[in-house]
Every structure is written in structure tokens, then in C-alpha cells.
N, C-alpha and C positions, 0 to 999 in steps of 0.2 A: 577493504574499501574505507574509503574516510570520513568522518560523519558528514561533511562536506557534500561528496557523492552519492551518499545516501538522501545528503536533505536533496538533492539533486532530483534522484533516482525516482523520489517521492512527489515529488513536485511534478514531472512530467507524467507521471502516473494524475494524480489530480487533473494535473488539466486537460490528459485524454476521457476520463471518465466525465469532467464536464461537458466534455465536446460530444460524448455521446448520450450523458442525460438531454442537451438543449436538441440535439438531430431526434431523441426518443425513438422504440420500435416503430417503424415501418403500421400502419392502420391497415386491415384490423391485425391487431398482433395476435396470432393463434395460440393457443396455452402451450406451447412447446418452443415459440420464440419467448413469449412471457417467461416461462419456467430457466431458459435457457440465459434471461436476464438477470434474475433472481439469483443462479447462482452464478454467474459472471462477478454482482457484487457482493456476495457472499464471500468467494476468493479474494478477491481486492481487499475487503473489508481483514480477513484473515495475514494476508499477506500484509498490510499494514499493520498489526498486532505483533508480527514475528519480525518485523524488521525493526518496530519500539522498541521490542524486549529483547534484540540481537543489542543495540545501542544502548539500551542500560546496563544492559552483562559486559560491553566493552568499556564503557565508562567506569564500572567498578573495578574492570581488570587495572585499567590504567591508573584511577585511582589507587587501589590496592597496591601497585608498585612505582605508585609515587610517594606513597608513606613508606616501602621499602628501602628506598637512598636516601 
């Protein structure tokens, strides 16, 4: 994937999670939708850490063999 479709990928990711912070849980939110929020963006939050550091591990690769030729 190209970092392109990644900034993409990420992007849409963002502006579903804002579209469901400004909607917020449903009143009253039970501790089990609460909890269920929490780690909703836990994941998200995680899943964006591993898609940085998939794009800096590809960044070096291709650096790494652009100092190759």
C-alpha cells in the first residue's frame, strides 16, 4: 500500500471517529456501552501506532535501497 493510501486510509479512519465522538453514546450510556467505547478507542488508538511504525519501517527500507544504487 502506498503511503498515499495509507495517509488515505487514515484519514477516513479520523473522520469516522469524529463523526462518532460529536453523535457520543446514546444517554444513559450503561458501563458496558461505556467500556465498549473505551476500547473501541483503545484499538483505533493502537491501530494507528502500528500503521506509523509499518511507514517508518518502509521509509527505511526504501531508503536503505536507495543508498543501495
Amino acid at each position: 500500500m502506498s503511503e498515499t493510501s495509507l495517509d488515505a486510509a487514515l484519514a477516513r479512519l479520523d473522520r469516522a471517529v469524529a463523526r462518532l465522538e460529536r453523535i457520543g453514546p446514546p444517554a444513559p450510556a450503561t458501563p458496558g456501552l461505556a467500556l465498549a467505547y473505551a476500547e473501541l478507542d483503545e484499538r483505533h488508538d493502537l491501530l494507528r501506532l502500528r500503521i506509523q511504525e509499518t511507514i517508518e519501517r518502509l521509509d527505511a527500507l526504501i531508503d536503505q535501497e536507495g543508498a543501495a544504487h
